[in-house]
C-alpha positions in Angstrom: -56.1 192.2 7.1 -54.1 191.4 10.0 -57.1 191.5 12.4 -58.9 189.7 10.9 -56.4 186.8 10.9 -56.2 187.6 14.4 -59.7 187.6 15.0 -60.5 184.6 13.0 -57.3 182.7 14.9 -59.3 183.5 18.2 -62.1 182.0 17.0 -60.7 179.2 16.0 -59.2 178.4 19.4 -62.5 179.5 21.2 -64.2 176.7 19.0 -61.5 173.9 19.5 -61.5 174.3 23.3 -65.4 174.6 23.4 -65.1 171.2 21.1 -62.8 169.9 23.6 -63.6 170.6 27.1 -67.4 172.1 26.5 -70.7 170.8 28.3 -71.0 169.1 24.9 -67.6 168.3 23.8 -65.5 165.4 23.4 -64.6 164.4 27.1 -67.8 164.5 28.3 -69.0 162.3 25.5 -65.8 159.9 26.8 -67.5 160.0 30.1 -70.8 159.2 28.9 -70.1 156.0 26.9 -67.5 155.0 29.7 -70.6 155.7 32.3 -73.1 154.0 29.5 -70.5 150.9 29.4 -71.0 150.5 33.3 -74.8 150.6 33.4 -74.2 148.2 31.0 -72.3 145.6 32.8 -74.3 146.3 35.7 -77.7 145.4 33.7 -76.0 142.3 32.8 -75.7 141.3 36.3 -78.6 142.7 37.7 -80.4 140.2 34.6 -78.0 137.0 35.4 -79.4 137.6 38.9 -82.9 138.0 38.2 -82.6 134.8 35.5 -81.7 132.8 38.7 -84.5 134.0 41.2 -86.8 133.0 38.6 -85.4 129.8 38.7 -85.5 129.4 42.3 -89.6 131.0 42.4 -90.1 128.1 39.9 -88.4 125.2 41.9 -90.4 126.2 44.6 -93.1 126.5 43.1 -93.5 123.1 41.5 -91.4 121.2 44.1 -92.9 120.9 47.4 -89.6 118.9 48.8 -87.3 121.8 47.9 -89.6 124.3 49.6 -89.6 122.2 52.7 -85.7 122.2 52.7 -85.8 125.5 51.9 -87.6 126.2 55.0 -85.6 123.9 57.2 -82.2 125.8 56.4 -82.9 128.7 55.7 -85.5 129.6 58.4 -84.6 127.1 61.1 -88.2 125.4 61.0 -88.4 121.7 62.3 -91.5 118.8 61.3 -94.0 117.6 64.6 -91.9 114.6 65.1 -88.8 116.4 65.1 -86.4 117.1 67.6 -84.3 120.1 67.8 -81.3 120.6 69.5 -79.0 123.7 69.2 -75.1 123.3 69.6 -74.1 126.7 70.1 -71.3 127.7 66.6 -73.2 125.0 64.6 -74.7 126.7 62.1 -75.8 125.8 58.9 -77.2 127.9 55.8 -78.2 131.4 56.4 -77.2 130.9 60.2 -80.2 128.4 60.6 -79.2 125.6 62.9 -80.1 122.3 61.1 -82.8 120.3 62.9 -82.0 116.5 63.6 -84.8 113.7 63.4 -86.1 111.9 66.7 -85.2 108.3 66.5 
């Protein structure tokens, strides 16, 4: 009779730290909905970030001025009657130097 209290004592503590530090077992399911959570977050930004680009194709799309700005400051582009003039640690934008109208 005594063995088999021992025996089934074992068991119980092999089960308990299988259930506890397994494959399976509590802590990695801890680590899994704490890994889940930041995929999570990170979707939530990833969408915000998306949401805004569509924006910004759409604007662009449909407004011919802020695609000409957008090509001004961003890639440094300048019209026919344009003069450009650079000023060495003027920058403006993305490091586009702005272009300045002939007068």
């Amino acid at each position: 009779m005594r063995i088999l209290c021992l025996l089934l004592a074992g068991l119980l503590i092999a089960l308990q730290l299988e259930l506890w530090f397994g494959d399976v077992g509590l802590r990695r399911q801890a680590e899994l909905e704490s890994l889940a959570q930041q995929k999570t977050q990170q979707l939530a930004l990833l969408a915000e970030r998306n949401a805004s680009l569509r924006a910004d194709v759409l604007r662009l799309k449909a407004n011919d001025a802020a695609l000409e700005a957008r090509a001004r400051y961003d890639l440094g582009m300048i019209k026919e009657d344009e003069v450009f003039y650079f000023v060495p640690g003027a920058v403006s934008g993305a490091g586009a130097v702005r272009p300045e109208t002939a007068r």
